[in-house]
C-alpha positions in Angstrom: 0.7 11.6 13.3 -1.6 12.4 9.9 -1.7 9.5 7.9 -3.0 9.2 4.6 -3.8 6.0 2.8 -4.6 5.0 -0.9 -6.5 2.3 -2.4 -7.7 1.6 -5.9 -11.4 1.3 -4.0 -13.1 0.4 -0.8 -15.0 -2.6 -2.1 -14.8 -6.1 0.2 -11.6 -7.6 -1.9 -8.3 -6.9 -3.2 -7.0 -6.3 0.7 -9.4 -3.4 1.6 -9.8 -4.6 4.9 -6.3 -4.7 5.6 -5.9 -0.7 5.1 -9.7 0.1 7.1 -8.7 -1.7 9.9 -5.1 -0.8 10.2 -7.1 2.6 9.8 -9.1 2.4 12.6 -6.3 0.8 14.9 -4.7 4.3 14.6 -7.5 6.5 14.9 -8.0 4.5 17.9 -4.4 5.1 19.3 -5.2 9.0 18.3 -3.8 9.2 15.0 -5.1 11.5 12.0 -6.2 8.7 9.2 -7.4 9.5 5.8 -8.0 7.1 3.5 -7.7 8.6 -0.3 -9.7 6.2 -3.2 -11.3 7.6 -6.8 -14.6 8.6 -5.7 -14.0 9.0 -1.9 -16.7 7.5 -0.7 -17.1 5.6 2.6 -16.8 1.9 2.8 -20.0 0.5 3.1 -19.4 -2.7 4.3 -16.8 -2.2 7.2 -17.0 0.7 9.4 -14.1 3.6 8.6 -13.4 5.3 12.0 -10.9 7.9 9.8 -11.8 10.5 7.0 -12.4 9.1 3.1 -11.2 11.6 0.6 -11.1 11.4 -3.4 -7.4 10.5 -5.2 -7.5 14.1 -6.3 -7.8 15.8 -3.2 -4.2 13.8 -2.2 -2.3 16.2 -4.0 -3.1 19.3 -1.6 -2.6 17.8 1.7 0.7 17.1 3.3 0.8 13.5 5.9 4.0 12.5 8.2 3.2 8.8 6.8 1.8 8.0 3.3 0.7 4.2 2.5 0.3 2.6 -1.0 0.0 -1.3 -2.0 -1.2 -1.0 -5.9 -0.5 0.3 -9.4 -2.9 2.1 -9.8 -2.7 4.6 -6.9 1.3 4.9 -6.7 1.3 8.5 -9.0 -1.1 10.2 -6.6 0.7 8.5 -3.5 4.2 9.6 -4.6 2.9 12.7 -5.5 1.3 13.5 -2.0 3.5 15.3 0.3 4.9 13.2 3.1 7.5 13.0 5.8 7.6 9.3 4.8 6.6 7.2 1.8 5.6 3.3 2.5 4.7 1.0 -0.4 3.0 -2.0 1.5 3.3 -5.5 -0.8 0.5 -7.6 -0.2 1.1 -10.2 -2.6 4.0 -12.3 -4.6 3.9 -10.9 -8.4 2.5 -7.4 -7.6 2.7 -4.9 -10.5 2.9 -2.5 -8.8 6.3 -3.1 -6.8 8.2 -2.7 -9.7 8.2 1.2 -9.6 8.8 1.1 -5.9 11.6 -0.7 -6.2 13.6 1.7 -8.4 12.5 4.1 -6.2 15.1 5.0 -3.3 12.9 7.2 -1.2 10.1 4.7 -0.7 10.0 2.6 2.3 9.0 -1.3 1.6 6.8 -3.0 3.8 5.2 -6.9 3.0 2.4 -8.9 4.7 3.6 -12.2 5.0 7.1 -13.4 6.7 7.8 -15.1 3.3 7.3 -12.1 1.5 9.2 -9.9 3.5 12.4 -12.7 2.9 12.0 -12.4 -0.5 11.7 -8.8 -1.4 14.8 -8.2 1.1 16.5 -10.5 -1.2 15.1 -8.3 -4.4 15.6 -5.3 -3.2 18.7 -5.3 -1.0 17.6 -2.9 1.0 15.0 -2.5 4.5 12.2 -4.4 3.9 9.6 -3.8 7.5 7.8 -6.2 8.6 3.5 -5.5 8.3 2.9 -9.0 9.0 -0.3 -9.7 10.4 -4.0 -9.3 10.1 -7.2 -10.5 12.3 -9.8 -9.0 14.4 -10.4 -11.6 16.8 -12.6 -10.1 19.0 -14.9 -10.9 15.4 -13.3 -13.9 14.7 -14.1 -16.2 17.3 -15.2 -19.3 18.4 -19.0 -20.0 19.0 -19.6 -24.0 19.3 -23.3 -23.8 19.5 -23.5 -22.9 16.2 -22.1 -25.9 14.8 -24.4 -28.3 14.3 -23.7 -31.8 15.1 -24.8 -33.1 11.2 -24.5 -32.3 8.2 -20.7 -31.4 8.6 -20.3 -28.1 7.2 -16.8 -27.2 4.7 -16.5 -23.7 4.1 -14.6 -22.2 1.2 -13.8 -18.8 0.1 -16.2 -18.7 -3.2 -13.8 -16.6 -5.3 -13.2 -18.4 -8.6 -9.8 -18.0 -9.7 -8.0 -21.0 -10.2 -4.7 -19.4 -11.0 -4.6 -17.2 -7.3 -7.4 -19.1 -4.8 -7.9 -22.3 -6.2 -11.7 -22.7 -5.5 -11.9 -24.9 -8.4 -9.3 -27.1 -7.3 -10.8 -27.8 -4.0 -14.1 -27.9 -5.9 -12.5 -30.9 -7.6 -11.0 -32.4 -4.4 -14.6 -32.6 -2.6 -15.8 -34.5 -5.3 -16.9 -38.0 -4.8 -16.2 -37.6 -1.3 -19.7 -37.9 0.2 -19.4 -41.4 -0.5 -16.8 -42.0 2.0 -16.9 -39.8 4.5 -19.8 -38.6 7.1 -23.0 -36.3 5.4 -21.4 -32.5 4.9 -22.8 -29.2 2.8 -19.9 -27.1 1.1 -20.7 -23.4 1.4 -18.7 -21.2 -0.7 -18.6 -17.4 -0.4 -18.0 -14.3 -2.1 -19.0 -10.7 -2.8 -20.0 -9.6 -6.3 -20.3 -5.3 -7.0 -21.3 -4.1 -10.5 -18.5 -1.3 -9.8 -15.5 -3.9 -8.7 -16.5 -7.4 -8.9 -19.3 -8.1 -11.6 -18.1 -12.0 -11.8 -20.6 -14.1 -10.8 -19.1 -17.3 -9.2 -21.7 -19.3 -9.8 -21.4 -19.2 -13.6 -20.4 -22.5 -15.0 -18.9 -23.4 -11.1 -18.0 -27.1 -10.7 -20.2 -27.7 -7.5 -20.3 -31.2 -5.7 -23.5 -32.6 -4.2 -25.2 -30.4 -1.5 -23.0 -27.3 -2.3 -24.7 -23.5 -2.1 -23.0 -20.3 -2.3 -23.7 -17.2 -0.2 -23.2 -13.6 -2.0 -22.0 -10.6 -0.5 -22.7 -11.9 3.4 -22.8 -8.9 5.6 -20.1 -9.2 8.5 -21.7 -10.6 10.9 -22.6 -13.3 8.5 -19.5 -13.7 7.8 -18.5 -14.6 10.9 -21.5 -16.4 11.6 -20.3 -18.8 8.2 -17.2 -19.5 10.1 -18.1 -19.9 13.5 -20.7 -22.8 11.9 -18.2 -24.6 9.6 -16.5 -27.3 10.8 -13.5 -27.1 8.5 -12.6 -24.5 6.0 -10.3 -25.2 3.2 -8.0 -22.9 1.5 -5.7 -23.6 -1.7 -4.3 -20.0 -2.3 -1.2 -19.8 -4.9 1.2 -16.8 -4.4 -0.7 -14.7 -2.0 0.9 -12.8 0.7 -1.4 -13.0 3.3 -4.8 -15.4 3.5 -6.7 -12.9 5.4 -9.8 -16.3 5.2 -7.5 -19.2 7.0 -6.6 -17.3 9.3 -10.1 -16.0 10.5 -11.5 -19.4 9.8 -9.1 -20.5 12.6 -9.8 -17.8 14.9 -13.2 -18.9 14.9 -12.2 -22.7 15.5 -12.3 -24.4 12.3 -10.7 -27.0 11.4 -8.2 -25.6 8.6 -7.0 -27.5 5.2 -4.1 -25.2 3.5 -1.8 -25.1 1.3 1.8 -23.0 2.3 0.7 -19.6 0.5 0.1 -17.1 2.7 -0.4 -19.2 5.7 3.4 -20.1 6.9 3.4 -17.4 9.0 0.3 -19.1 11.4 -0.4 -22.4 10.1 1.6 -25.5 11.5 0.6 -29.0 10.2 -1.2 -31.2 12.6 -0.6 -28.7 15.2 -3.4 -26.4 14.0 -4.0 -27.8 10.4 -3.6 -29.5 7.5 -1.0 -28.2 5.1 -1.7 -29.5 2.1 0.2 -29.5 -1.3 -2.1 -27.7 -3.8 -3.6 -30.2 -6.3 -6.9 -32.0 -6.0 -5.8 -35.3 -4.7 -3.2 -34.2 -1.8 -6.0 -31.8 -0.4 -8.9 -34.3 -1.3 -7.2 -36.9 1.7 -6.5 -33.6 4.0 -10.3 -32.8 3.8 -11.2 -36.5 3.8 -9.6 -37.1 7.1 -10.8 -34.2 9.0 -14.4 -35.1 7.7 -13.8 -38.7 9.2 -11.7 -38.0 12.1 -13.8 -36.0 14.4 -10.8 -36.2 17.0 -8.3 -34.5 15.1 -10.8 -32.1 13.7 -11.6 -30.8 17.1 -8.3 -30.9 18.5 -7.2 -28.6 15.1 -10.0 -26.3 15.7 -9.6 -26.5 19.8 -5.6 -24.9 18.8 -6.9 -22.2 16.0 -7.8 -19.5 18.6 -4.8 -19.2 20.8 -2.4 -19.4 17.7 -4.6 -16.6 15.7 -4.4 -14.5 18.8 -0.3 -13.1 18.1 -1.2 -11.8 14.9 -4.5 -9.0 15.9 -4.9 -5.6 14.5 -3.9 -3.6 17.3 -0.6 -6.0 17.3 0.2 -5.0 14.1 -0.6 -1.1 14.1 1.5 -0.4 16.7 4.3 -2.6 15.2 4.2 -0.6 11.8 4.7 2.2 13.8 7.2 1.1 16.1 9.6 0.2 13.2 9.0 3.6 11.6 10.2 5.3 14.7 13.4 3.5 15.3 16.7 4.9 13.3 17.3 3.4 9.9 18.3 0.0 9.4 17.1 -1.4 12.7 13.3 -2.0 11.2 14.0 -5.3 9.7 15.8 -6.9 11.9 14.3 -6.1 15.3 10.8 -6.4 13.7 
């Protein structure tokens, strides 16, 4: 199958990672990928196993599948020939799902079980289910590097209060040193001149011993996670938290709130769901800190219930609904 996939840019946000690895999961199962963005370069922080082209190459080419998730790519992916046209929602209040909505000939797709609900109820037609997202042969556990003290709380370092919260659970962790065991809060993020200039550290609200790490390579990525002992999450209207769920492949101890983890995260089973203002997620983080018990017993169950919702799981899924006669996606998927 020839597969052609657009994105506004191959920078480390904005659900990248969800197209390059969906990428490579076909290449892998033998699959023509090319990945169409405005310069069409390579990604250079994840490796791209399929071809990179510009947007304005799309428009001579012809694909049996064409995938799209933003505004700003849906003329050149509509305008690309393909067998098939899939418009893959990745988050509540996209702006670009309007146009493929009042468009008949464009498959839907959404990341999140909750998402997938809701556009069915919008859009009163087949909604397929892309849910899913983690490599955990990556994301995995590795105890030694978790140091006994200073706890470590891990939080993704994006400051947008409106979408992740970080300031929010900035606020919660404050004043908590004094009542719980030592702990460092390490906050991360990835600023780009070309797609990110904001600096998170500008003006940030940071509580005692708190550092941030900027544009970690993978591997220290994984590294951050694999050496936190909780991670905390306090996403609003997101499809899909691509960072709880990796933070509990690689056994953290997880404080969320319901947006984009409902899917995976099950309170006191294998977190804390939290409800998303300072003081409800303050006492979530507060016991895990002082309850090393339940902390390890959260983390212990992260793995196993990460494990359903891989890569390869979810490439052959998309597929497998796209093969099967109309109708029948949405509810066998």
């Amino acid at each position: 199958m020839r597969i052609a996939l657009f994105l506004p840019h191959v920078g480390v946000f904005g659900g990248v990672r969800r197209y390059l690895e969906l990428g490579n999961e076909w290449v892998a199962l033998g699959h023509d990928v090319t990945l169409h963005h405005p310069d069409g370069a390579p990604p250079a922080w994840l490796p791209f196993a399929g071809r990179t082209a510009t947007l304005a190459s799309a428009a001579g080419t012809e694909s049996d599948l064409a995938i799209c998730g933003d505004r700003d790519t849906y003329a050149s992916f509509r305008s690309h020939r393909a067998r098939q046209h899939v418009y893959y929602c990745v988050l509540e209040g996209d702006p670009g799902l309007p146009a493929a909505l009042a468009d008949p000939e464009v498959t839907l797709m959404a990341n999140s079980g909750p998402l997938v609900q809701r556009l069915k109820r919008r859009a009163r037609r087949e909604v397929l289910d892309g849910v899913g997202g983690i490599r955990t042969e990556r994301f995995r556990p590795a105890p030694a590097l978790r140091s006994a003290s200073p706890l470590r709380v891990l939080v993704n370092g994006r400051r947008s209060r409106a979408k992740k919260g970080t300031d929010i659970v900035l606020e919660a962790l404050a004043g908590l040193s004094r009542s719980t065991p030592a702990f460092e809060t390490v906050l991360f993020d990835a600023v780009d001149p070309a797609t990110n200039r904001q600096d998170p550290r500008a003006g940030a609200p940071l509580p005692p011993n708190a550092r941030f790490v900027l544009n970690p390579t993978q591997d220290e990525l994984v590294a951050l996670y694999q050496s936190s002992h909780v991670f905390v999450a306090a996403e609003k209207k997101a499809g899909w938290c691509n960072t709880a769920l990796e933070a509990l492949a690689s056994g953290c101890a997880l404080v969320c709130t319901r947006s984009g983890t409902m899917d995976f995260a099950r309170d006191r089973r294998n977190a804390l769901v939290s409800w998303r203002n300072p003081w409800s997620l303050r006492a979530a983080i507060r016991r895990l800190l002082t309850d090393a018990e339940l902390r390890e017993r959260l983390g212990a169950a992260g793995p196993a219930s990460a494990a359903p919702w891989s890569w390869d799981k979810l490439a052959r899924k998309i597929l497998a609904q796209l093969a099967r006669p109309a109708g029948r996606a949405a509810s066998e998927g």
